[in-house]
BATORLUM-260072 format. One record per atom (N, C-alpha, C): residue number from 1; residue in one letter; x, y, z. Coordinates in Angstrom, 2 decimals. Each point is the difference from the previous one (the first is absolute). Layout:
BEGIN
<NUM a <X Y Z>>
...
END
This chain:
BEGIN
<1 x <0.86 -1.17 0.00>>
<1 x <-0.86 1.17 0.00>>
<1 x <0.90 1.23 0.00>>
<2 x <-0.38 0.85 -0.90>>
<2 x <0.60 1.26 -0.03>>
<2 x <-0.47 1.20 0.32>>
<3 x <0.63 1.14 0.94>>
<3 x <-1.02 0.92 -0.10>>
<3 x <0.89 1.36 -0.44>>
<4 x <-1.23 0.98 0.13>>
<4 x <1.51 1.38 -0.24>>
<4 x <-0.06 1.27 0.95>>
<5 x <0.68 0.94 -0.19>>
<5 x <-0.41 1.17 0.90>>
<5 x <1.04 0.83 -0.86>>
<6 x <-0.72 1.21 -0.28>>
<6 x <0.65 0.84 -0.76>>
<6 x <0.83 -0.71 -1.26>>
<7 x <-1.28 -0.78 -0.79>>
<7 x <1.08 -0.12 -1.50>>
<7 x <0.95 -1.08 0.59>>
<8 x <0.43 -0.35 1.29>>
<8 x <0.91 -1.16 0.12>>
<8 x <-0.58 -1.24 0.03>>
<9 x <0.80 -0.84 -0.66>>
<9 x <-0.46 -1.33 -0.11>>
<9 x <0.55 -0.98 1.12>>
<10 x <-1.01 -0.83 0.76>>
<10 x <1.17 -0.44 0.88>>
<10 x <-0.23 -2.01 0.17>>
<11 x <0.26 -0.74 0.31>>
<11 x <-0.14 -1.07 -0.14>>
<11 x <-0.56 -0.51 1.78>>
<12 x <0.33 0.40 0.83>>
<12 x <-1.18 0.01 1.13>>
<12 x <-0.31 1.17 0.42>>
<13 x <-1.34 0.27 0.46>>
<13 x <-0.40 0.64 0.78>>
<13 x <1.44 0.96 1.17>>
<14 x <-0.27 1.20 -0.60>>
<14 x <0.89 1.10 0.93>>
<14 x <-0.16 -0.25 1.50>>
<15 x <1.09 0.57 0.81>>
<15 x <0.33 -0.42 1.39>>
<15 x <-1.61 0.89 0.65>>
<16 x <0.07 -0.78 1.07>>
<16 x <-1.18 0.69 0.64>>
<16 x <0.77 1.38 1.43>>
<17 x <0.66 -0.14 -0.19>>
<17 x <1.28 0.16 1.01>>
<17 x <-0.37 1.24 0.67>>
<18 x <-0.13 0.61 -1.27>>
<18 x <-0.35 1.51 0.27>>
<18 x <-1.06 0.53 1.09>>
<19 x <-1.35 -0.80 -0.31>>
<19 x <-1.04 0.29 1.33>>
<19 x <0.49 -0.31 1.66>>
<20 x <0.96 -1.06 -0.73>>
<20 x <0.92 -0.84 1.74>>
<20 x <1.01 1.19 0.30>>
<21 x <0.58 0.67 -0.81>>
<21 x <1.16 0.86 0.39>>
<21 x <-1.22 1.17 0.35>>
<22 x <-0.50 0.62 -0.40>>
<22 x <-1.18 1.14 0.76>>
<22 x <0.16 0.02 1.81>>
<23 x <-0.26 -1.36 0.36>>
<23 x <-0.32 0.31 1.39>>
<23 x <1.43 -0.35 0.71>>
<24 x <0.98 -0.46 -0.70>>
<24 x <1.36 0.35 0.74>>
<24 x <0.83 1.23 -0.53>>
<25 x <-0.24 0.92 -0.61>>
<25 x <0.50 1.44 -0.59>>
<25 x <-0.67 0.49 1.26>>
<26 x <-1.51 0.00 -0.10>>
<26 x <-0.48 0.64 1.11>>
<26 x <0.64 -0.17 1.39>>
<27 x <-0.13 -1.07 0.92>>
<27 x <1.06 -0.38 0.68>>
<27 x <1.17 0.62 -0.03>>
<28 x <0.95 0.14 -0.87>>
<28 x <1.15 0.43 -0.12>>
<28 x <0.35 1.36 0.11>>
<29 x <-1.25 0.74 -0.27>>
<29 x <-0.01 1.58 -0.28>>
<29 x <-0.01 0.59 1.35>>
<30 x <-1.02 -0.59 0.85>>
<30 x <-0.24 -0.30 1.31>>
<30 x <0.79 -0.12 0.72>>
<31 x <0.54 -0.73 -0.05>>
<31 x <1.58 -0.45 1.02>>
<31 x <1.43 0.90 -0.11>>
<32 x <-0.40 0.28 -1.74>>
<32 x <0.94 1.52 -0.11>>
<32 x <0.08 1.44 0.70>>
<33 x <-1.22 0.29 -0.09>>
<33 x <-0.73 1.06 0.92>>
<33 x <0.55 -0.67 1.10>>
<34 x <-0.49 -0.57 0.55>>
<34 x <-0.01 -0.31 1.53>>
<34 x <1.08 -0.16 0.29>>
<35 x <1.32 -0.55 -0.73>>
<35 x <1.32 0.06 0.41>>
<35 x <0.56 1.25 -0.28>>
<36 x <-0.44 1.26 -0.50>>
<36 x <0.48 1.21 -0.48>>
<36 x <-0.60 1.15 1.12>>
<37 x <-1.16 -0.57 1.07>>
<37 x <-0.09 0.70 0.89>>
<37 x <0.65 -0.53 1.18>>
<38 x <0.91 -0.61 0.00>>
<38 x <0.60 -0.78 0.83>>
<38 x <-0.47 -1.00 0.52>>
<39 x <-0.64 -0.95 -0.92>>
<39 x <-0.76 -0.94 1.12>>
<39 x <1.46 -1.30 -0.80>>
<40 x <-0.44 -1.38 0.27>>
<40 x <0.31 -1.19 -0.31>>
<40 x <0.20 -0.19 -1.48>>
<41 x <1.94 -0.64 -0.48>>
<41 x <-0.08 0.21 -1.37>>
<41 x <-1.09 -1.20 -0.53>>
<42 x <-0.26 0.27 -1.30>>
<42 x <-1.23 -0.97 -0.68>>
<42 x <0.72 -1.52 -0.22>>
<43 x <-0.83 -1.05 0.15>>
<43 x <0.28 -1.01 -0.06>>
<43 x <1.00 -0.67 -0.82>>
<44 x <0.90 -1.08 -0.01>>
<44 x <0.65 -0.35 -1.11>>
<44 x <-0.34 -1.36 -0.14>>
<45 x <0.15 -0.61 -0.99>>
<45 x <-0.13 -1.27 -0.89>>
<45 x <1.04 -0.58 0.25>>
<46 x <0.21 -1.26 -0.41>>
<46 x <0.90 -1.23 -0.41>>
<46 x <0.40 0.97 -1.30>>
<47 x <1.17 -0.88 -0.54>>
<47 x <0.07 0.39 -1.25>>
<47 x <-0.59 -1.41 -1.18>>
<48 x <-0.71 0.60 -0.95>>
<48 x <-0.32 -1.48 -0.89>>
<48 x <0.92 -1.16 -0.16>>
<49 x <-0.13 -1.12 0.21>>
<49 x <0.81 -1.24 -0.08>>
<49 x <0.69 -0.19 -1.10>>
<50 x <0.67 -0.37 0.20>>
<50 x <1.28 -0.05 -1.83>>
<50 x <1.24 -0.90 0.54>>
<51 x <-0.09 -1.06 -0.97>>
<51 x <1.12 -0.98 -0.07>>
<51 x <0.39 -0.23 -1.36>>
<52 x <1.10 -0.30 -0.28>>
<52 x <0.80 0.22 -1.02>>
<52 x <-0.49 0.72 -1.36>>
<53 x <-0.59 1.08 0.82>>
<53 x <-0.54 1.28 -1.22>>
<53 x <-1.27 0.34 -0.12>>
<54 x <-0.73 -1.39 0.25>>
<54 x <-1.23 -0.21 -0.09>>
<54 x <-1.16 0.53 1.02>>
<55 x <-1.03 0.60 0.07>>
<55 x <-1.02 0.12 0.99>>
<55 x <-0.29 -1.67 0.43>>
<56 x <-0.03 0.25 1.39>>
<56 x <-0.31 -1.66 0.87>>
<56 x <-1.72 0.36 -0.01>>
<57 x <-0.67 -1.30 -0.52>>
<57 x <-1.38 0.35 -0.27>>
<57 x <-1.02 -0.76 1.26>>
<58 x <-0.75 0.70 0.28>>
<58 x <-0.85 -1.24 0.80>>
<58 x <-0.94 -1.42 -0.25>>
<59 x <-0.44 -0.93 0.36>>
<59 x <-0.80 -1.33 -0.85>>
<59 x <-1.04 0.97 -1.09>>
<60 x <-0.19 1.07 0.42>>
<60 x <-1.07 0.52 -1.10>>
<60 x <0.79 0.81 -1.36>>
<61 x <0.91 0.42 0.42>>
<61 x <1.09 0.36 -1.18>>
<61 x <0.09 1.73 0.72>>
<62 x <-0.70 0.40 0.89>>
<62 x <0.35 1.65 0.44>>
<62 x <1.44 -0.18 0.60>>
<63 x <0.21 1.43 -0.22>>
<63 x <1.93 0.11 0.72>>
<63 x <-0.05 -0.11 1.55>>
<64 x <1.13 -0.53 0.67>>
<64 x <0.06 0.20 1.02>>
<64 x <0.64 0.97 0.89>>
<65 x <-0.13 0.52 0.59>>
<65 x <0.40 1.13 0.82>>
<65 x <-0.51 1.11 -0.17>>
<66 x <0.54 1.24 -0.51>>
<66 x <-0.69 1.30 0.33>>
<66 x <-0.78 0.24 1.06>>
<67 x <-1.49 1.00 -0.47>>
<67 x <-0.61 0.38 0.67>>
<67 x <-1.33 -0.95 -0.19>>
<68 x <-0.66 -0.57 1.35>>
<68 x <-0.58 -0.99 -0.46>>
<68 x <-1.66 0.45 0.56>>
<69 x <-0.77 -0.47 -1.56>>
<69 x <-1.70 0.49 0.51>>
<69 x <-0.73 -1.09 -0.31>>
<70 x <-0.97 0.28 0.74>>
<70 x <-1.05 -1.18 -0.07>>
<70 x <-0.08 -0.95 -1.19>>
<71 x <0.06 1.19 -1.32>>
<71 x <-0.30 -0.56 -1.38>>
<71 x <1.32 -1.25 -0.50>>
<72 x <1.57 0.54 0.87>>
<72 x <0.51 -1.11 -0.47>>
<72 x <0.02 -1.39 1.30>>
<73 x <-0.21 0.37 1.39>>
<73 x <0.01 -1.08 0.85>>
<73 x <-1.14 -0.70 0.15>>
<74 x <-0.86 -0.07 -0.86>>
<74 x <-1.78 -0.33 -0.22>>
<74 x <-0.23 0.12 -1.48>>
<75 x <0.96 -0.01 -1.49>>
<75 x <-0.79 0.10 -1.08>>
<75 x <-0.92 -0.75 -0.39>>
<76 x <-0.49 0.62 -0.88>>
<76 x <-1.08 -0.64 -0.96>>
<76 x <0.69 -0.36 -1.82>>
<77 x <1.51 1.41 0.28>>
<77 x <0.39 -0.28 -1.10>>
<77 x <1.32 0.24 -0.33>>
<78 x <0.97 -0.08 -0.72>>
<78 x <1.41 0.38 0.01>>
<78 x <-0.16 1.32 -0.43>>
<79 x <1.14 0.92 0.74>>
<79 x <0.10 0.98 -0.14>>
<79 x <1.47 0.56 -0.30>>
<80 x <0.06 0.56 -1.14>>
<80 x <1.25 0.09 -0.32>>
<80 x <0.64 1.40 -0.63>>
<81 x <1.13 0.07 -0.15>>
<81 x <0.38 1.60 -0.94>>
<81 x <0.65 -1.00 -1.42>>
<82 x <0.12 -1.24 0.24>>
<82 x <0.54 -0.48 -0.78>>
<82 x <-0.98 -0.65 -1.23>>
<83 x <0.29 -1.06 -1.57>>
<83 x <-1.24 -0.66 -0.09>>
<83 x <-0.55 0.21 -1.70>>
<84 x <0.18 1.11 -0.43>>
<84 x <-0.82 0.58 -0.95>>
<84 x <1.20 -0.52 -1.48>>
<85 x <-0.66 -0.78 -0.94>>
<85 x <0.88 -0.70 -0.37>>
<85 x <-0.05 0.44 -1.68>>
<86 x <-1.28 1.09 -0.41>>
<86 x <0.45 0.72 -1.05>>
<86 x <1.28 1.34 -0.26>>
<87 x <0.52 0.09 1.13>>
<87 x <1.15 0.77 -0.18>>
<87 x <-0.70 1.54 -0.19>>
<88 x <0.68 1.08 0.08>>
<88 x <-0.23 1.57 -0.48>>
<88 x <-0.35 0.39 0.79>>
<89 x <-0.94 0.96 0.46>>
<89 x <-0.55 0.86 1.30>>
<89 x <-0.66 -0.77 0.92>>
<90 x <-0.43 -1.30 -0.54>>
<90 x <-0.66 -0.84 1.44>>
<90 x <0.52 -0.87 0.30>>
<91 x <1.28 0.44 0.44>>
<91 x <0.71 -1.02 0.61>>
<91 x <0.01 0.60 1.32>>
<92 x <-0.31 1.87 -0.33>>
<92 x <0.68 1.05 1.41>>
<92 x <-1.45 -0.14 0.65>>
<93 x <-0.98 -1.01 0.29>>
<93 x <-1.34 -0.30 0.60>>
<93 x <-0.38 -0.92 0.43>>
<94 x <1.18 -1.21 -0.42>>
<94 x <-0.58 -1.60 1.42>>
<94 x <-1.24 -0.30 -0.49>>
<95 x <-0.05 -0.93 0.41>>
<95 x <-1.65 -0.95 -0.05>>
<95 x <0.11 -0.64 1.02>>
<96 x <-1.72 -0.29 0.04>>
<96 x <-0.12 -0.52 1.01>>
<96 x <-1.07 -1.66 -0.64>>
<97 x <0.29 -1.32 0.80>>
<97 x <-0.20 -0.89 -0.37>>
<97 x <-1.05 -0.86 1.01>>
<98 x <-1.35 -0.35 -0.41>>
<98 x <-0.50 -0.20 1.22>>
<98 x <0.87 -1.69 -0.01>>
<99 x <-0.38 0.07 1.47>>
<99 x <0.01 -1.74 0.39>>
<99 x <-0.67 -1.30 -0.38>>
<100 x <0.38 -0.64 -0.50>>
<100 x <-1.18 -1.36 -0.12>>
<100 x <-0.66 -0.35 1.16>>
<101 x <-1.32 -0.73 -0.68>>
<101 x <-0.44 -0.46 1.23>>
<101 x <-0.95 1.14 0.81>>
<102 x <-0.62 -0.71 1.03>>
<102 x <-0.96 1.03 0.97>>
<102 x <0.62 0.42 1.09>>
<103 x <-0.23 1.02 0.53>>
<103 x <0.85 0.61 0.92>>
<103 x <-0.33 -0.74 1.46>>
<104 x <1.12 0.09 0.80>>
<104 x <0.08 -0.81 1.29>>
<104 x <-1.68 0.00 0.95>>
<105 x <-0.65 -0.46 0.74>>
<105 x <-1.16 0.27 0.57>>
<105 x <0.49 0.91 0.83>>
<106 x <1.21 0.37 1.00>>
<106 x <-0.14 0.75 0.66>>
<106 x <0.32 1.26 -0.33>>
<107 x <-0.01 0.59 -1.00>>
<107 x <0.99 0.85 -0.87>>
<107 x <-0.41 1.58 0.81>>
<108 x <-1.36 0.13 0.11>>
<108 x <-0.04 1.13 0.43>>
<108 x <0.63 0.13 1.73>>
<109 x <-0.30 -0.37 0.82>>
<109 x <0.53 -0.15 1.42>>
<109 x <1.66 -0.18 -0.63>>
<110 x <0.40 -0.71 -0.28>>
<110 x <1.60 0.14 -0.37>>
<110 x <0.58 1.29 -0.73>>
<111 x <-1.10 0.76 -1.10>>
<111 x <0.63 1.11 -0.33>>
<111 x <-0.24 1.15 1.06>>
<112 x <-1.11 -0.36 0.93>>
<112 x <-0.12 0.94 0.89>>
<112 x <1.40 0.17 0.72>>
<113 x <0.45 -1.25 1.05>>
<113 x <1.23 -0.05 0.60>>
<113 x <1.32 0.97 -0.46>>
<114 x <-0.55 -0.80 -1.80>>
<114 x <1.78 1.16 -0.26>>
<114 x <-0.06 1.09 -0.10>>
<115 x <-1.36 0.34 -0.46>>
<115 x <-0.09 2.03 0.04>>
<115 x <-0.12 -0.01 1.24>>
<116 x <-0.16 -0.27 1.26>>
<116 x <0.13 0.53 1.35>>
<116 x <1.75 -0.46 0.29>>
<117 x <0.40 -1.06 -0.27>>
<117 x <1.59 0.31 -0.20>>
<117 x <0.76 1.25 -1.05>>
<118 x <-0.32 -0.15 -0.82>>
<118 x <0.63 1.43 -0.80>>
<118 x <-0.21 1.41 0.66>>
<119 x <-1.15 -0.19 0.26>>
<119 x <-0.23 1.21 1.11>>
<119 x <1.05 0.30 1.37>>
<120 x <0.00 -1.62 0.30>>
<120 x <0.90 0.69 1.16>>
<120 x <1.71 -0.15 -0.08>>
<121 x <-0.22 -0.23 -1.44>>
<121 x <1.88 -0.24 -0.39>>
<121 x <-0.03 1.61 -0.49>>
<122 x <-0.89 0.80 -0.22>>
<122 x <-0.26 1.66 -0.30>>
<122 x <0.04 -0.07 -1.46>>
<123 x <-0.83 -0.74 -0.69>>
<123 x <0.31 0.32 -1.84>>
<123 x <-1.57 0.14 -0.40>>
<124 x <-0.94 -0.32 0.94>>
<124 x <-1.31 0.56 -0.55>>
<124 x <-0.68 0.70 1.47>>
<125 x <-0.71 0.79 -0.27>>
<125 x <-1.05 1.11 0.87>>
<125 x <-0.81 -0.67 0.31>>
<126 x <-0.55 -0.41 1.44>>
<126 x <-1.14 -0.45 0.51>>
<126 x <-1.39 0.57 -0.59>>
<127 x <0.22 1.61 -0.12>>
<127 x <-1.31 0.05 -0.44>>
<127 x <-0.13 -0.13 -1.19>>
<128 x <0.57 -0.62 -1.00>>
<128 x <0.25 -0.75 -1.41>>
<128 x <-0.52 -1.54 -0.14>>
<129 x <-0.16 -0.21 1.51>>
<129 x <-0.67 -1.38 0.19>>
<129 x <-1.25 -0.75 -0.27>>
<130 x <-0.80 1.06 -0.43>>
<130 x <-1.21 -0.33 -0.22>>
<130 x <-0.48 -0.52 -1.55>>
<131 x <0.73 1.23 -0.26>>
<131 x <0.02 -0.12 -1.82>>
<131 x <0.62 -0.96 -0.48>>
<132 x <1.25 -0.13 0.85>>
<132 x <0.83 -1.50 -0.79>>
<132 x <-1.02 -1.33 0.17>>
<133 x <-0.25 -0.21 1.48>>
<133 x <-0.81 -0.89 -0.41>>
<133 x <-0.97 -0.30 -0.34>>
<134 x <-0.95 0.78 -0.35>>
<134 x <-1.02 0.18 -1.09>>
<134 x <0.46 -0.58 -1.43>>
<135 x <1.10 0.61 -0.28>>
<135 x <0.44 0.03 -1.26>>
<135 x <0.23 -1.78 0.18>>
<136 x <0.77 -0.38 0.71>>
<136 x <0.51 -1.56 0.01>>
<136 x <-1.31 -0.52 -0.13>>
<137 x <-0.83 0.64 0.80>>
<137 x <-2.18 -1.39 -0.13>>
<137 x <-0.28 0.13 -1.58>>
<138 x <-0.27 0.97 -0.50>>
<138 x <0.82 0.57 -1.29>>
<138 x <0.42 -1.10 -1.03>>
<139 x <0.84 0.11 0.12>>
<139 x <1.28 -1.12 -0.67>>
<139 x <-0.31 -0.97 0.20>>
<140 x <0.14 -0.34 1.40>>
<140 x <-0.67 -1.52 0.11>>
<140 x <-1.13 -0.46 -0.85>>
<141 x <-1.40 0.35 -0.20>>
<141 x <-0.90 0.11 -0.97>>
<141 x <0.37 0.22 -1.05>>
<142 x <0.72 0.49 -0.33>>
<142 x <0.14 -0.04 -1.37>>
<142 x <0.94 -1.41 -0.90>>
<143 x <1.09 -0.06 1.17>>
<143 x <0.93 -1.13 -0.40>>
<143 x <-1.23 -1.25 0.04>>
<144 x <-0.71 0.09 1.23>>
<144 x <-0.82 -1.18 0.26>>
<144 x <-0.89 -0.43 -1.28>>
<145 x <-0.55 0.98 -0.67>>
<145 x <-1.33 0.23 -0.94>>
<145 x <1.00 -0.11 -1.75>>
<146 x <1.63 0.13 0.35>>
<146 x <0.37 -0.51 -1.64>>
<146 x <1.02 -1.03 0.24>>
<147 x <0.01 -0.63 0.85>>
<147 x <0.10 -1.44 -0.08>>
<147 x <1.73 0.10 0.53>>
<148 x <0.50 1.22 0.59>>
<148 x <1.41 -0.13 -0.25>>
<148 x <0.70 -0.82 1.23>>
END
């Protein structure tokens, strides 16, 4: 399946990444401020996993390390910067790949856990909590209803 965005042709579906990076920019902007009025510097990450050059991937194929959110410690789908295999401008846009198969039964209570962990590792806003998981009941239905 192919889709496009702006005239680009791409061979999967573009990264979803972008709506996931929204509520850790926010976060981040936050913690900037707040470390610029002297409060606590903003959180830091692992650095992404890499062995002999390579990103170290998890059983689902997401990277390991960085900054970690619900969407990759609970996916529904691979998420990547990497992927796009017609070459030219959409390569600089990732895709994103759903998972086979139906998603775990406990999926929502488990993605709950990690957005209340990301929260308190400081990379997403509590009051951002609501919407994310909305968005995951969301997803869930939708992955559930196309078979992924």
């Amino acid at each position: 399946m192919t889709g496009s965005i702006n005239l680009i042709s791409t061979f999967f579906p573009l990264s979803e990444v972008g709506y996931v990076a929204e509520y850790v920019v926010q976060r981040a902007i936050a913690a900037l401020s707040q470390w610029a009025d002297g409060g606590p510097a903003p959180a830091q990450a692992d650095r992404l996993t890499v062995s002999a050059g390579e990103l170290v991937l998890d059983v689902h194929g997401n990277a390991l390390g960085g900054i970690r959110t619900p969407w990759l410690d609970v996916p529904l789908a691979v998420l990547s910067g990497l992927g796009q295999e017609n070459g030219g401008p959409a390569i600089m846009f990732g895709c994103t790949r759903p998972l086979p198969g139906p998603p775990p039964d406990d999926y929502l209570p488990a993605f709950r856990a990690a957005t209340d962990k990301a929260v308190a590792a400081g990379f997403l806003l509590a009051e951002d909590v609501p919407e994310i998981l909305a968005m995951a009941a969301a997803n869930l239905a939708l992955s559930t209803k196309n078979g992924s």
